[in-house]
Structures are given as C-alpha cells and as structure tokens.
C-alpha positions in Angstrom: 48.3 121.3 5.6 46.4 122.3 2.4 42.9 122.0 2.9 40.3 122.6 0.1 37.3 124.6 -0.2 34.4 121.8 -1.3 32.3 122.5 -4.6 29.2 123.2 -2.5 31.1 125.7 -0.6 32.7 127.9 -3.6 29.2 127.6 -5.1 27.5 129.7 -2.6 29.9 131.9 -2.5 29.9 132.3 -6.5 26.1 132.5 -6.4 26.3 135.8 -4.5 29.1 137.1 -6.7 31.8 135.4 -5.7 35.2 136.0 -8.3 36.7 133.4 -7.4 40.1 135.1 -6.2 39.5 137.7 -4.0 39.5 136.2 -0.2 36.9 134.7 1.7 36.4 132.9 5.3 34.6 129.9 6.4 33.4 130.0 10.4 33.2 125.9 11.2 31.3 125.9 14.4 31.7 122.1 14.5 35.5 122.6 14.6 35.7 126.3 16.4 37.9 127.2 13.9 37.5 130.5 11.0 39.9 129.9 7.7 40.5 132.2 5.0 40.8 130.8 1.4 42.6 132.9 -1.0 42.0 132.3 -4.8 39.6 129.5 -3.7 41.8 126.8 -3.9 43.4 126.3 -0.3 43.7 127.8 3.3 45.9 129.9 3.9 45.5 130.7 7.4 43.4 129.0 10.0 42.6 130.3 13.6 40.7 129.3 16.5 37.7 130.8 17.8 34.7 130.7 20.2 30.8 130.9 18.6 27.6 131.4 20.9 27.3 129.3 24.1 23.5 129.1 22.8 24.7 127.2 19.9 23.4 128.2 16.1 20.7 130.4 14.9 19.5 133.4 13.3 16.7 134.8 15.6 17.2 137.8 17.3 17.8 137.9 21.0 18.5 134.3 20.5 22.4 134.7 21.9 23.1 132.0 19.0 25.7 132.8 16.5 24.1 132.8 12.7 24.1 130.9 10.2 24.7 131.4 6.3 26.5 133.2 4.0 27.5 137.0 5.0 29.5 139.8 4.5 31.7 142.3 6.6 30.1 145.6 6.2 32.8 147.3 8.4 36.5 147.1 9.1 36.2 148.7 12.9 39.0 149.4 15.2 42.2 149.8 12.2 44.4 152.1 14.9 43.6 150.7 17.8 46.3 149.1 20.3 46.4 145.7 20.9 43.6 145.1 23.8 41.6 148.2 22.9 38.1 147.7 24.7 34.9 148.7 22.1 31.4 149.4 23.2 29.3 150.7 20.6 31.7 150.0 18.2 34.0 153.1 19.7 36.9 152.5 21.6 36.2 153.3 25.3 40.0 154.1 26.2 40.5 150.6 28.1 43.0 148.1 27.1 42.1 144.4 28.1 45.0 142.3 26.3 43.9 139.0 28.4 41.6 137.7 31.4 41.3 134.3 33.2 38.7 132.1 32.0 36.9 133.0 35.5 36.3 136.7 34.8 33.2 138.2 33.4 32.3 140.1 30.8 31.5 140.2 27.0 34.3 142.4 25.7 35.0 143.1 22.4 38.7 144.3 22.3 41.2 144.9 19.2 39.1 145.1 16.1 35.6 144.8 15.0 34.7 143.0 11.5 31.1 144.0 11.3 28.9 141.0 9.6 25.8 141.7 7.7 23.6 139.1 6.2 23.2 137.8 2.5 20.5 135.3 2.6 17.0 137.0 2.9 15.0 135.4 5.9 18.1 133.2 6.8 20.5 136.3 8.1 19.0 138.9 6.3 16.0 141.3 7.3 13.1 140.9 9.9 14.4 139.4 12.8 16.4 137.6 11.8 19.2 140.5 10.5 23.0 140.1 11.1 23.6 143.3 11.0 20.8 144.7 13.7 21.7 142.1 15.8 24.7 143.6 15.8 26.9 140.7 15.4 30.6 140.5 14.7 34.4 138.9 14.2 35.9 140.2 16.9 39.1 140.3 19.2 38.6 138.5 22.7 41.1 138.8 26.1 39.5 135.3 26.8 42.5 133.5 25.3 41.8 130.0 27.4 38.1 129.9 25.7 39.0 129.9 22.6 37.7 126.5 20.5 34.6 126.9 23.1 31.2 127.8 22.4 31.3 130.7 25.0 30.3 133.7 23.1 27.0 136.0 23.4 26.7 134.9 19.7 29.6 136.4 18.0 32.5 135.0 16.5 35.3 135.5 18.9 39.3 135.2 18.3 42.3 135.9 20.4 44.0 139.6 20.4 46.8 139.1 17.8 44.3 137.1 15.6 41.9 139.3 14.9 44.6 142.3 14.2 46.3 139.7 11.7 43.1 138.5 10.0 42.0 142.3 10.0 44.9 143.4 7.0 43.8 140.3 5.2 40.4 141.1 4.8 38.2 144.6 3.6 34.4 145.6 3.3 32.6 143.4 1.8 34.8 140.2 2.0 32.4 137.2 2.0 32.1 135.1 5.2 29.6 131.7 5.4 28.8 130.6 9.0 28.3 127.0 9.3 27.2 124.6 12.4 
C-alpha cells in the first residue's frame, strides 16, 4: 500500500530544511502508527506504536506526548541486545525482551532515538522543550499495548521495531508528531 505524504506535510518539513530525499517519519497519534517516507514520495515502512496515556501536548510534566515538527538529536543504544533495559539513557545490564500487559513499569529497552524540538514555543525552549523533557522513540517489552495510548509521553514501539527503524534513520532525521 503506497501512501503519500500530503503537500501540507512535505511543506513543514521543507520549511525547516527539508531536501526532499533524505528520510523522515510521521508519528499519527490518531492512528498509533510512526511511517518513514523516503525521497518524500511514499512509505516505506509503517509500524505500530503507543503515544502518552495523557493524550497530546507540549507542557512539561504534562505525561502528554508533543506535538510538532522535531528532530532526533541522538541515536542511543546502537550495540545493545535486543531487550536491553536504559535508565538515563545508559544501559543498566537488564534485558526485558517482553512483559504482559498487566506488569508495571515504564521501560525503555533496545534503542533510544532522542527527539528535540524545532518549533520555538510549540516543542522548543521554556517549558515546553522536547529535549528536557526528555522524550523519546523508543523500544517497549509491552508488545500487547502497542496501537494504545499507554505511554508516559513518549513514543513507544515493539523490540525488533525500534532496532529496524534505528539503521534507517541518523542525527538529525526530521520527525512531525501529529494528534
């Protein structure tokens, strides 16, 4: 299924430098999914994910997954195995490959994909900063929640999804967060 990126859509992305080739990724909160367009003309791959149980928003402490055009501002985690647990963005020596939906626990496991805001006062400085909140694409062992808002307000995928989309993308590949 070939699915398009829509003028409005390559046009922020241009308007923040953009070439028009190089990859980029589109978070749909409405459909819990991320894509990654490739010369942007169609998808090329499309996985699902979970955003924040809080819903959309860019405040800080919020627990609400931002909005808006971004960037990853670090590739985290490239050696890791597969279920690698992270706190503070360093590996803690765990591996969590999967949990039941009934556990708890925020973990962030596999890779990291550090996200840092591009639209000042949307997702970008004051409180309202992508990158001090700390938020991320990042690998999950909550396989069943995935295509649920569950998240503390990052974007979550499954184990093997993250680890694929991380060789696809590098610093400073463009990503727009929308509702």
């Amino acid at each position: 299924m070939k699915i398009n990126l829509d003028q409005a859509i390559k046009n922020s992305f241009i308007a923040k430098g953009w070439d028009g080739h190089s990859a980029v990724l589109l978070v749909r909160g409405d459909q819990q999914t991320i894509e990654l367009f490739k010369d942007g003309e169609s998808v090329s791959r499309m996985w699902p994910v979970s955003t924040g149980l809080a819903g959309f928003g860019n405040q800080d402490g919020s627990g609400c997954t931002p909005t808006g055009l971004h960037y990853i501002s670090a590739c985290i985690g490239a050696d890791a195995p597969l279920g690698a647990v992270f706190k503070g963005r360093k590996p803690t020596g765990e591996v969590v490959q999967s949990l039941p939906d009934s556990a708890t626990g925020d973990y962030i496991t596999s890779r990291i994909l550090r996200l840092a805001g591009l639209e000042e006062g949307v997702n970008l400085g004051g409180d309202v900063d992508s990158e001090s909140r700390y938020i991320y694409i990042h690998g999950t062992p909550y396989h069943g929640q995935l295509g649920q808002p569950v998240s503390a307000g990052c974007v979550r995928m499954a184990n093997r999804d993250i680890i694929d989309l991380f060789e696809l993308v590098s610093v400073d590949t463009m990503v727009l967060i929308l509702t």
